[in-house]
C-alpha positions in Angstrom: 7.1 -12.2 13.4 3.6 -10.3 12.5 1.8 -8.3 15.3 -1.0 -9.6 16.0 -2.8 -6.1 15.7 -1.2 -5.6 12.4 -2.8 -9.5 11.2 -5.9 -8.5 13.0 -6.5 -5.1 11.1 -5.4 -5.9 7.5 -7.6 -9.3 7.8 -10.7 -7.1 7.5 -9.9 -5.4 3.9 -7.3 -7.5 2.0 -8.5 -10.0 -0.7 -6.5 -13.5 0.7 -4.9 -12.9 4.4 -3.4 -15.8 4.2 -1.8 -15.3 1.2 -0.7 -12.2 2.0 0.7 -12.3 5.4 2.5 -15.7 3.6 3.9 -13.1 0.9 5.3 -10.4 3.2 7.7 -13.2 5.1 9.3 -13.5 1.9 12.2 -11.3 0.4 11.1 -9.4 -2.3 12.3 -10.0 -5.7 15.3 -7.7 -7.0 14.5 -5.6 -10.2 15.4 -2.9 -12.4 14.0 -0.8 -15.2 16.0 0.7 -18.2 16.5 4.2 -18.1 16.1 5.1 -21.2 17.5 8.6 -21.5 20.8 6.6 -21.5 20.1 3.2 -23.1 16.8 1.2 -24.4 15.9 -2.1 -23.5 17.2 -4.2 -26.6 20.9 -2.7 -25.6 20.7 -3.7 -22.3 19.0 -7.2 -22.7 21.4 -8.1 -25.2 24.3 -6.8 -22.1 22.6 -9.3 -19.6 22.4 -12.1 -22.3 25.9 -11.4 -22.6 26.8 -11.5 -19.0 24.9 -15.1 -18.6 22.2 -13.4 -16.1 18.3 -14.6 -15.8 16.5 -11.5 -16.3 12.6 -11.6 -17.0 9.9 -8.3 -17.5 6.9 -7.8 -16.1 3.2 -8.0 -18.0 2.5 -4.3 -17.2 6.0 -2.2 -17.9 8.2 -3.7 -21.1 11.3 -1.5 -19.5 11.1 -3.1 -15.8 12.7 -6.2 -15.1 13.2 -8.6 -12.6 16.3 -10.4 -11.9 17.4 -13.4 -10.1 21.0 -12.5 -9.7 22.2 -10.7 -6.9 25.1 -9.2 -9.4 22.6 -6.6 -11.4 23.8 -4.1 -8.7 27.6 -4.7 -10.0 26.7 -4.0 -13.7 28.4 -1.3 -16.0 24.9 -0.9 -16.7 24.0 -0.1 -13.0 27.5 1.7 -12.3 26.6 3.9 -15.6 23.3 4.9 -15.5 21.4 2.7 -17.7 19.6 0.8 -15.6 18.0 2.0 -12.4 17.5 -0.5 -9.4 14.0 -0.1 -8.2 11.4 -2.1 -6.3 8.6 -2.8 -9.1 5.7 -1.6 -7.0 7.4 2.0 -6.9 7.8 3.0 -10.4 3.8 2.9 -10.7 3.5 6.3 -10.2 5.5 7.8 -12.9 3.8 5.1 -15.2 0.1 6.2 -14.5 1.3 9.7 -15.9 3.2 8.6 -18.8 1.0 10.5 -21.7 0.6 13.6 -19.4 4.6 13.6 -18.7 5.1 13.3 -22.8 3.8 17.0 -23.2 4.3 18.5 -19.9 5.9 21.8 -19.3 6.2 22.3 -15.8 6.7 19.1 -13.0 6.8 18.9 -9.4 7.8 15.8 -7.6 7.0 17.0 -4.2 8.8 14.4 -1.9 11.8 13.6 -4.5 14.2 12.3 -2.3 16.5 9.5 -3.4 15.0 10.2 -6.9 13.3 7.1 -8.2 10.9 8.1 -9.0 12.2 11.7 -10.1 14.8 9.6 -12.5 12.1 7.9 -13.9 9.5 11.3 -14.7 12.7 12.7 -16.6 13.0 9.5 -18.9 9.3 10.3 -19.5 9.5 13.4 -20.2 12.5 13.1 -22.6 14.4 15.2 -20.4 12.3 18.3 -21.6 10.5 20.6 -19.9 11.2 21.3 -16.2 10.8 19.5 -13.4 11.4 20.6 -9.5 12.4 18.0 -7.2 12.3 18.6 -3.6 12.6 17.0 -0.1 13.1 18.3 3.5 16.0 15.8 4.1 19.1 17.7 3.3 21.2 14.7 3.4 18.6 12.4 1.5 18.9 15.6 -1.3 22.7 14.6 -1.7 21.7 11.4 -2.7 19.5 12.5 -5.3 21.3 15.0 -6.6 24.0 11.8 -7.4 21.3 9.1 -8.9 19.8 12.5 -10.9 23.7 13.0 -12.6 23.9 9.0 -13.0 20.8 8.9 -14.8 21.8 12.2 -16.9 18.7 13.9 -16.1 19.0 17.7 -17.4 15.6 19.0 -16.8 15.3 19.1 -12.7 16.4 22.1 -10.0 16.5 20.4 -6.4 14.5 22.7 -3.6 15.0 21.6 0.5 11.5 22.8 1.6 8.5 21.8 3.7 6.3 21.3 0.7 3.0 22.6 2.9 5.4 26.1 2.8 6.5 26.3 -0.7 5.7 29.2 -2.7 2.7 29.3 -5.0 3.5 28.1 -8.6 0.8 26.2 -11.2 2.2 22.8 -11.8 1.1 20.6 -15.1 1.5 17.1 -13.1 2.3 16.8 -9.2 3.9 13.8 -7.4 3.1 12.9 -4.1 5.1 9.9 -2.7 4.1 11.1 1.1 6.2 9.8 3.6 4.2 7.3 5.5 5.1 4.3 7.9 6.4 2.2 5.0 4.5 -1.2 6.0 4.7 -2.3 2.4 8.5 -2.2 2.5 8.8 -4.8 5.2 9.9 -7.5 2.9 12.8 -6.0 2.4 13.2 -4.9 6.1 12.6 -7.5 8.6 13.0 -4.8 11.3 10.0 -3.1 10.4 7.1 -5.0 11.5 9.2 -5.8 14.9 9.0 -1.9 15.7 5.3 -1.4 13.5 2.9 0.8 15.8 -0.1 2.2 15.4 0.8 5.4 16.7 3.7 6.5 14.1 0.2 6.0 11.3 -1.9 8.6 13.2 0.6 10.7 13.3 1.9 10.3 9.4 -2.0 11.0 8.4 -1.5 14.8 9.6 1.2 15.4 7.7 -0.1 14.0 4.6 -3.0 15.9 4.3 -1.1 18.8 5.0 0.7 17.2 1.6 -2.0 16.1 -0.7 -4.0 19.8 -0.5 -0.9 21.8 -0.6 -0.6 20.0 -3.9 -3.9 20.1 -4.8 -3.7 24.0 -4.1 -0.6 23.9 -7.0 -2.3 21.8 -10.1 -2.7 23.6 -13.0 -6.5 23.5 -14.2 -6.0 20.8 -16.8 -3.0 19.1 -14.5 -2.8 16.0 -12.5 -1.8 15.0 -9.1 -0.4 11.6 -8.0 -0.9 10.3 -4.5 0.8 7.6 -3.0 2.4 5.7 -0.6 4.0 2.2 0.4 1.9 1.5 3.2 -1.2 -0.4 3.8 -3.1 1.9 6.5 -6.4 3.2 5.4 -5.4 6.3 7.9 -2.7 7.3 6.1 -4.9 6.2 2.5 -8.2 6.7 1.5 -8.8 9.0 4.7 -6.2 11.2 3.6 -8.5 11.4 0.1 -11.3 11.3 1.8 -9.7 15.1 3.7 -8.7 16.6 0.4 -12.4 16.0 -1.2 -14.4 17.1 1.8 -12.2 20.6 2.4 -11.7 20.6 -1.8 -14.7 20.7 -3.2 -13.6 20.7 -6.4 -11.1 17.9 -6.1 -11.4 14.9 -8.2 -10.2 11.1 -7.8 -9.7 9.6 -11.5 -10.5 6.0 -12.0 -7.1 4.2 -12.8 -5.7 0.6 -13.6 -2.4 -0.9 -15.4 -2.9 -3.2 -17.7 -1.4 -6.7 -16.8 -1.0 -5.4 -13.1 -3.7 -7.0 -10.7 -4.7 -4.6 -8.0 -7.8 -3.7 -5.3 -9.9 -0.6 -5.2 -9.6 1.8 -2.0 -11.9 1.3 0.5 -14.8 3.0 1.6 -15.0 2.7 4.9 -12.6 1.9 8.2 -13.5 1.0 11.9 -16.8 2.5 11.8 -16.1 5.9 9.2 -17.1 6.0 6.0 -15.3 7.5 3.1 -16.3 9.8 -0.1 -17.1 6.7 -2.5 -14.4 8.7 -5.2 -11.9 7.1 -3.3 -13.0 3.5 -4.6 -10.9 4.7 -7.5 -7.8 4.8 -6.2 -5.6 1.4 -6.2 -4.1 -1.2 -3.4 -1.1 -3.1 -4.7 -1.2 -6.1 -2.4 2.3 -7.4 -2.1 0.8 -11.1 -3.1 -1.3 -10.3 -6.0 2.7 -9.2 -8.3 5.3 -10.7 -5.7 5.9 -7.1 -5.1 6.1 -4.7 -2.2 2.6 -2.9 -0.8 1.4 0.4 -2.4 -1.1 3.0 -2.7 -2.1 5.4 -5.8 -4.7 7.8 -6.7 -4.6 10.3 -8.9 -6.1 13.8 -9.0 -7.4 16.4 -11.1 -10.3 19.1 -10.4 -13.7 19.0 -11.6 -14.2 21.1 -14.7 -16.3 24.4 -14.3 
């Protein structure tokens, strides 16, 4: 069952509402991508193929893959490492920084925890270079510390701070997958929407800008920062760009896309407040536009002197 507040706010800024809210009441399709710091795709294709399974890719990432059997999850390949099971929308931001990951030296992935995402900068990065994954969830850091040894990332030391505390340090690329209230997961959680309130976004919003400058505050000069998160409220969105370029002043939003992936710009404005037009280059995933799960990005650098 959809709130009716929930239909009655998205309405006003996504593309099809019908489509959409039609999308969201459906299950989400299960899929994987190869992690190649332990196989390659042609192995582990020719593994499925072997097993009898349907697998298929997707237009905009030749190592993700969506599957249309529910065994993928009792795979060698999934017990050893080589693939990774991950909803498609979320391996976007590791993907927008590919070419910066090839060469960098120094990587922070600021809100690690279970390490998807953390798993999936390594494989970019070849496991070279260094990068620091932290979360505040102790217990969420035990389960990353077992999908990082899985994967056989080499190149990461696990931190348990409050990220608006850590210590200064220059970072070549920052990740920023801000906790938020997760309304583009509810097709895979039906409980969601039942206990969806506005309240729990208001209060997200303060922490994440709290978030996004204290990473801003840690980009090298020639670095890049990636913002995102799986939910749908411009609160928690674009305002939360719009705070980092009005107290930043040298704060960027790069103009991004994927090719093969159709997406939305950010908005400009919500219930009567107007964003910085920057954040027009950020992107909305809109769960009906790739039969994926909702999601956010923009990515940051600072404007050269």
């Amino acid at each position: 069952m959809i709130p009716d507040r929930f239909r009655e706010r998205y309405s006003q800024i996504v593309d099809d509402p019908d489509a959409f809210f039609r999308c969201i009441c459906q299950f989400v399709p299960k899929s994987f991508r190869v992690n190649t710091i332990k196989s390659d795709r042609k192995t582990v294709l020719e593994r499925f193929a072997g097993y009898g399974m349907n697998i298929h890719g997707v237009p905009w990432y030749e190592d993700a893959f969506i599957s249309e059997s529910l065994e993928i999850g009792s795979t060698l390949e999934h017990f050893a490492g080589s693939i990774y099971i991950q909803e498609l929308a979320s391996m976007l931001p590791p993907l927008l920084m590919r070419k910066e990951l090839e060469d960098a030296r120094l990587v922070l992935d600021g809100c690690a925890a279970p390490g998807s995402k953390t798993t999936e900068i390594a494989a970019f990065m070849k496991n070279r270079g260094t990068i620091i994954a932290n979360d505040t969830d102790f217990d969420r850091i035990r389960a990353l510390k077992f999908n990082l040894e899985k994967c056989g990332v080499l190149n990461t030391i696990i931190t348990n701070m409050d990220l608006r505390k850590y210590p200064p340090r220059e970072f070549d690329a920052i990740f920023i997958d801000a906790p938020c209230s997760s309304e583009g997961t509810c097709r895979k959680s039906e409980s969601l929407l039942r206990s969806w309130s506005e309240r729990f976004i208001k209060k997200n919003s303060d922490t994440q800008k709290g978030l996004i400058t204290k990473g801003f505050d840690m980009l090298a000069p020639d670095g890049a920062m990636i913002y995102s998160t799986c939910t749908y409220a411009p609160e928690e969105n674009e305002a939360v760009l719009d705070h980092l370029l009005k107290s930043r002043s040298d704060a960027r939003i790069e103009k991004i896309s994927v090719p093969g992936l159709r997406c939305a710009q950010g908005i400009t404005g919500w219930e009567g407040r107007s964003f910085d037009d920057q954040v027009r280059n950020a992107i909305r995933i809109w769960p009906h536009m790739n039969d994926t799960e909702g999601f956010f990005l923009a990515k940051v650098t600072r404007w050269a002197d």
